[in-house]
N, C-alpha and C positions, 0 to 999 in steps of 0.2 A: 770863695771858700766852698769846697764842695762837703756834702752831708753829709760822705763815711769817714771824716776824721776824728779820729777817738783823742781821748787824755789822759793820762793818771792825775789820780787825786794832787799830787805833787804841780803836775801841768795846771790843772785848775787853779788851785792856789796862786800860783802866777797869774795866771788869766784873771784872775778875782783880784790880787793886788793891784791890778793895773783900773783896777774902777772903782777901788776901795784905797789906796793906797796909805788910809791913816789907821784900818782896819787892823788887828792882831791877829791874822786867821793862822788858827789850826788845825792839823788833818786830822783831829778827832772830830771836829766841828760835822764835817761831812759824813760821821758817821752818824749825827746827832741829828743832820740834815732825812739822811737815810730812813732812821729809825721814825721821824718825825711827820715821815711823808710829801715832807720839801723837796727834796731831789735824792732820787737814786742812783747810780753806775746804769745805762743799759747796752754798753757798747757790746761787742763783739769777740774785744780781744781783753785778755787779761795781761796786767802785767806784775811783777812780783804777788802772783796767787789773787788780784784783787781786777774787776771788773773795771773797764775804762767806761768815762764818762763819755758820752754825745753833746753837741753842743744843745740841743735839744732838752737835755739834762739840768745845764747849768744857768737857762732863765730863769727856772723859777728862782732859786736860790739866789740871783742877781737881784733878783725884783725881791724878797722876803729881804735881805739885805740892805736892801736902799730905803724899804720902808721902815725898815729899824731904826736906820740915822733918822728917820722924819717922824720917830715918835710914835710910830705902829705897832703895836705888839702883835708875833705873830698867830696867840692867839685867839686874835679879833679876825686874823682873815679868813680863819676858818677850813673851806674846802679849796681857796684864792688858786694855793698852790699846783692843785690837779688839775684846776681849769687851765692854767697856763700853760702846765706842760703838755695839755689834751691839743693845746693851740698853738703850740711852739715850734711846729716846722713852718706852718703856715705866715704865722709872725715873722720867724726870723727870716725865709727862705723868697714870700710870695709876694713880704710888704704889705701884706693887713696889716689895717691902722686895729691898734687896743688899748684897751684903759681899761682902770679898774677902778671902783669909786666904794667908797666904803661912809658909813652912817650907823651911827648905835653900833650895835652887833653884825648888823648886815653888809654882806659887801656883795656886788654887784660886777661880773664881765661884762664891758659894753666894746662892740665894732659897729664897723659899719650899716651893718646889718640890724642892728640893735643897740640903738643910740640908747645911754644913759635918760631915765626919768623917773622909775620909781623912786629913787632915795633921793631925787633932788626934789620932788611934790614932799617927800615927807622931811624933809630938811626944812623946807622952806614955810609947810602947815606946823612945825613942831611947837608945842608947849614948851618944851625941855629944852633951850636954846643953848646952854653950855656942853650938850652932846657935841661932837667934832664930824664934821661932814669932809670926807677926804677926796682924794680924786688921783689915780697913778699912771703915768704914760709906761703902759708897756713897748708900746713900739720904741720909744725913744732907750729906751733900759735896753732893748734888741739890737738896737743899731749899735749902743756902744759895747756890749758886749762881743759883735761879729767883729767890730774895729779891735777890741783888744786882742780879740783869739786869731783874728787871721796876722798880726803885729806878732805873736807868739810862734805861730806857724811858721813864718819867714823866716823868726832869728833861730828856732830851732832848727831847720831844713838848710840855714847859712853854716851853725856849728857843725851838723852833721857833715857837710861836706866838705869842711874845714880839714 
C-alpha cells in the first residue's frame, strides 16, 4: 500500500469495521475523535467539503479502540495518542516494533530503542497491588490495520472499474 492514499470518514468506517466488526461506529464518532486529539483528517484532498484521512491518521484511533474493548479508558492514556501518530509512518511503513504499557496514570511508548522498565520496577515495587499494569502491541494493531485498509483498497479500485 503506498502512503498517498487518503479516505473519507465513511472509508474509515469500513476500514474500522473490519477490525471492530462487533463495534457500532459512527461518523460523529470521528468527529469526537478529532476534537479529542485521537485522530484528525490530514490528508490532502477533501471530499464532500470534509478532509480525507491518511492511513497515518487512523492508528491511533485503531489502537484507542482496541484498548477500549480491553478496559482502557481513554482518559488514562493521556498524551498515548500523539505519541502514536508522531510514530505512525514509521510503525506502519518501516516495521518498528511498539508497545505501549500503561500503570496507574502513567503510560509509557516503548521500541526498540527504548524497551519498557519504568512502569514495570514500579508495578512490580508497588504497595497498591489492585492498580492494573497494562501492556499494547502497537505493531500488531499496524499490521492489522494495513491488512484491513489495503483489503479495502482492492474491493474499492475492483467497483471502481466494474
Amino acid at each position: 500500500m503506498t502512503t498517498d492514499v487518503e479516505f473519507s470518514a465513511t472509508e474509515v468506517r469500513e476500514i474500522l469495521l473490519k477490525l471492530f466488526p462487533h463495534r457500532k461506529l459512527v461518523l460523529s464518532q470521528f468527529t469526537f475523535f478529532a476534537s479529542s486529539g485521537v485522530g484528525s483528517p490530514t490528508g490532502k484532498t477533501f471530499r464532500r467539503g470534509r478532509r480525507c484521512y491518511v492511513l497515518e491518521d487512523l492508528l491511533p484511533i485503531a489502537c484507542v479502540l482496541s484498548l477500549k474493548e480491553r478496559g482502557i479508558a481513554l482518559k488514562v492514556l493521556g498524551s498515548f495518542p500523539s505519541m502514536i501518530k508522531e510514530k505512525a509512518h514509521s510503525i506502519l511503513y518501516q516495521g518498528d516494533k511498539c508497545w505501549i504499557a500503561g500503570f496507574g496514570g502513567d503510560v509509557e511508548l516503548c521500541n526498540s530503542q527504548t524497551p519498557s522498565g519504568q512502569l514495570v520496577d514500579r508495578f512490580l515495587s508497588s504497595e497498591v497491588p489492585q492498580q492494573l499494569f497494562w501492556r499494547f502491541n502497537v505493531t500488531s494493531m499496524a499490521e492489522e490495520l494495513l491488512q484491513a485498509a489495503m483489503t479495502h483498497e482492492v474491493v474499492t479500485d475492483i467497483a471502481v472499474a466494474a
